[in-house]
matplotlib code that plots the C-alpha trace (Angstrom):
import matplotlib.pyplot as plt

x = [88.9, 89.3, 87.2, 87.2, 84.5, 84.2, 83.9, 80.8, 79.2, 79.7, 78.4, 75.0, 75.1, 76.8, 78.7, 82.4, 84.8, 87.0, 88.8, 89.1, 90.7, 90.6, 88.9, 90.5, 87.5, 88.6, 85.7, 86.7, 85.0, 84.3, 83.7, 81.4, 80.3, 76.6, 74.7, 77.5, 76.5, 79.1, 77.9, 80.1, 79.6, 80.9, 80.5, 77.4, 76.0, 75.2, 76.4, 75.5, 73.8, 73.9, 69.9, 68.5, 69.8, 66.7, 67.0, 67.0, 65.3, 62.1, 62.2, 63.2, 60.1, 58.0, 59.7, 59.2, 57.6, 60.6, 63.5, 63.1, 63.4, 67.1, 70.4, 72.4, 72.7, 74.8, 75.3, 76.4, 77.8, 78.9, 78.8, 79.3, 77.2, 74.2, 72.0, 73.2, 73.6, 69.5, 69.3, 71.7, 70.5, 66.6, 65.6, 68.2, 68.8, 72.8, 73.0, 76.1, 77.1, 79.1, 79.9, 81.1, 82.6, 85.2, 86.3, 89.1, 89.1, 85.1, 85.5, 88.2, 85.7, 83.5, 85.2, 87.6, 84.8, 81.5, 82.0, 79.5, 82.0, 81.0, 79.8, 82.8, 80.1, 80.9, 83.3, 84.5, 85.3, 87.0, 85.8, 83.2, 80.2, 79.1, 82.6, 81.4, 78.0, 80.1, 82.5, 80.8, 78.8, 76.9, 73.1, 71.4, 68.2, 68.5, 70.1, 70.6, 71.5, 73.1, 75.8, 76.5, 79.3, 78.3, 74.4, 75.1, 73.9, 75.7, 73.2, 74.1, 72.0, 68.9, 69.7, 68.1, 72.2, 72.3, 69.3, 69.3, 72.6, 70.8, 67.9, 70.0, 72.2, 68.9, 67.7, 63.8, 62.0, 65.0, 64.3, 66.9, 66.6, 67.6, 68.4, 67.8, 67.7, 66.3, 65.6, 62.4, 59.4, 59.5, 62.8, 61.2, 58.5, 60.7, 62.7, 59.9, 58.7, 62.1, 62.1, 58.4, 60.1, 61.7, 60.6, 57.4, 56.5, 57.9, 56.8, 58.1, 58.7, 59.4, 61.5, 62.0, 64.9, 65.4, 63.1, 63.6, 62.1, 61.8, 62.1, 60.6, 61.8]
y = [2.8, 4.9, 3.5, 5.1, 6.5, 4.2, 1.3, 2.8, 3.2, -0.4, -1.2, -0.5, -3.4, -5.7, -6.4, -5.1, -6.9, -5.1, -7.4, -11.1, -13.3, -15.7, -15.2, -16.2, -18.8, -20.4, -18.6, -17.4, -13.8, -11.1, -7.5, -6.2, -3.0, -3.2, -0.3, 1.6, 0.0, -2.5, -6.2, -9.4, -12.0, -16.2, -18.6, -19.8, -17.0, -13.2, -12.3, -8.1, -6.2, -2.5, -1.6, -4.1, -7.1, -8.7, -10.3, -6.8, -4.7, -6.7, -7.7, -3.8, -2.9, -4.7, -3.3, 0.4, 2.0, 0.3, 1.2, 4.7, 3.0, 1.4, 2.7, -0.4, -2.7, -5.9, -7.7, -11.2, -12.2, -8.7, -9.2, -5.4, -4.1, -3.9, -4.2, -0.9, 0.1, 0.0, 1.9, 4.3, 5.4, 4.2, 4.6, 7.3, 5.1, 5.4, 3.0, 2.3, -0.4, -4.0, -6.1, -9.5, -12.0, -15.0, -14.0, -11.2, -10.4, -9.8, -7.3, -5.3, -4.9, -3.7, -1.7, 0.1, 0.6, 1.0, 4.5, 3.1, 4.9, 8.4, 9.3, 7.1, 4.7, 1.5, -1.5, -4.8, -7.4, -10.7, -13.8, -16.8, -15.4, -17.8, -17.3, -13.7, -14.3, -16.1, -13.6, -10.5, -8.3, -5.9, -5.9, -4.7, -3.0, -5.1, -8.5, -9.4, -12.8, -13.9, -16.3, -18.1, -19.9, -19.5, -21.0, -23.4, -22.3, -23.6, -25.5, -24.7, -21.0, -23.0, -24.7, -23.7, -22.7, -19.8, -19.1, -18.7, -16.7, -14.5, -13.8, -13.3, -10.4, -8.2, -5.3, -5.3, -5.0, -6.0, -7.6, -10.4, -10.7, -14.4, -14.8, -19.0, -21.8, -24.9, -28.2, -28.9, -27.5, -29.5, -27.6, -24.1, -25.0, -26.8, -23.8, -21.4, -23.3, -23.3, -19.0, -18.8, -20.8, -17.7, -14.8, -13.3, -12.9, -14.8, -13.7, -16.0, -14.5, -16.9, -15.4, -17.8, -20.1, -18.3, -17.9, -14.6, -14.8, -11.6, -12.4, -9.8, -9.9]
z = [-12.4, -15.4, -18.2, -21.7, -23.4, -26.5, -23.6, -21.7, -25.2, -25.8, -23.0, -23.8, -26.4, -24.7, -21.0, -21.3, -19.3, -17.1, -15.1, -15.3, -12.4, -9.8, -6.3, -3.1, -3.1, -6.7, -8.5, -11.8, -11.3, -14.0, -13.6, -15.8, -17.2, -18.4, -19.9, -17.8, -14.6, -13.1, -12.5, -11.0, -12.4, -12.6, -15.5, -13.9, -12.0, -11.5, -7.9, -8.3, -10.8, -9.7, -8.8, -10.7, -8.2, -7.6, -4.5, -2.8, -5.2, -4.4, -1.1, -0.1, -1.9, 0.8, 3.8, 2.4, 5.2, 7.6, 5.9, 7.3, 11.1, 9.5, 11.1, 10.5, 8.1, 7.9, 4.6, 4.4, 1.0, -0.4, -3.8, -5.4, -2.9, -4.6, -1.6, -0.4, -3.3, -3.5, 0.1, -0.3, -4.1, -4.4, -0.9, 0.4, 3.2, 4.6, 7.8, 9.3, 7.1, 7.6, 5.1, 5.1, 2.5, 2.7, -1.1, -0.6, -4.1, -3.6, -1.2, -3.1, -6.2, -3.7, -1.8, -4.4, -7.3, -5.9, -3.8, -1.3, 1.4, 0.7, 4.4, 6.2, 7.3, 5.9, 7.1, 4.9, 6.8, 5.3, 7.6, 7.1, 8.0, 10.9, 12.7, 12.1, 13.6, 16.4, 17.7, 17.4, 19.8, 17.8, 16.5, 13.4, 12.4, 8.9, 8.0, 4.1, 3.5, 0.5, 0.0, -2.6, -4.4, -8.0, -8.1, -5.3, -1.6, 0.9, 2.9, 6.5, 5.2, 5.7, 9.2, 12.7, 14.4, 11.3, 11.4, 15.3, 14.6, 12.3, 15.0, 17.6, 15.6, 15.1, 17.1, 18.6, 15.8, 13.3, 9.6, 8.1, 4.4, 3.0, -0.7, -0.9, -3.9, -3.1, -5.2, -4.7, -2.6, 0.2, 1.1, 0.8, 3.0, 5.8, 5.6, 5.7, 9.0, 11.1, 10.0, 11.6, 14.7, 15.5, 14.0, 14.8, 10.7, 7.7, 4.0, 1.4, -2.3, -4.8, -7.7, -10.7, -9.4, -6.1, -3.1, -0.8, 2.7, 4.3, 8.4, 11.0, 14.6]

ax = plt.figure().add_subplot(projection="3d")
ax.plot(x, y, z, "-o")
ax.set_aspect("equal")
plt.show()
């Protein structure tokens, strides 16, 4: 996408839209340009913000040392990519790279304006992600979870047959990432109880409205 100059400049005092329109999921979605990053964005709710997306940017801090040990990455919930984003820029890390989303429009942004493709190691795929989890055969080094439709989480994410799924997807040693909201406490720490069911080490970040839980196999 060509973008003029005067645009970019504005940018930095305000988000520019670029491109205003319906997703296949009936999400009125925006794409943003912001201090000449690009960020997606619904009436209620940021879904990527370049390499200041928090749910990765501070969970990947923790996992530092292990990111070196990731070939393959899976990403549920594209967004604009901004988890790789993160690994490919911040951290240097290029895994072979799936990412899934049920919003086709999603996936386009991602796949036509991020130029997260550069080394011909990354596949979109357009399915719901537990009839994803379902039918395929292959495992992952490190699992990000986050799906959301606007600020609401759909709450099969926080059930034991997705988060079973999840396990099951990750090589020895694998890490699965989950991006949550919750109501109240007592969901976070019912949640943080069926993760420690089946993963060896849970550590639970909480974020403002969002709690991140960073899963190790």
């Amino acid at each position: 996408m060509h973008i003029p100059f005067y645009k970019r400049l504005l940018s930095f005092l305000f988000p520019v839209t670029l491109q205003r329109t319906i997703g296949s999921q009936l999400t009125v979605l925006e794409l943003q340009l912001y201090r000449n990053h690009y960020i997606l964005v619904t009436p209620r709710a940021m879904y990527s913000y370049h390499l200041q997306y928090d749910p990765f940017r501070n969970t990947f801090r923790n996992i530092q040392s292990e990111l070196a040990n990731v070939n393959s990455f899976l990403l549920l919930g594209t967004g604009l990519g901004s988890a790789l984003q993160i690994l490919q820029q911040q951290y240097h890390c290029y895994p072979q790279t799936t990412c899934v989303d049920n919003d086709e429009t999603v996936i386009e942004f991602c796949r036509n304006y991020m130029q997260l493709n550069t080394r011909n190691n990354v596949e979109w795929i357009y399915d719901d992600v537990r009839h994803f989890l379902d039918t395929q055969t292959k495992t992952y080094d490190l699992i990000g979870i986050d799906i959301f439709k606007e600020l609401v989480m759909p709450a099969f994410i926080a059930r034991n047959t997705f988060i079973m799924q999840c396990r099951s997807a990750l090589n020895p040693n694998g890490i699965c990432i989950f991006n949550m909201i919750f109501e109240d406490d007592n969901e976070i720490l019912q949640t943080e109880r069926r993760l420690q069911e089946h993963f060896h080490r849970v550590v639970t970040i909480p974020d403002k409205m969002n709690t991140y839980f960073i899963a190790f196999a």
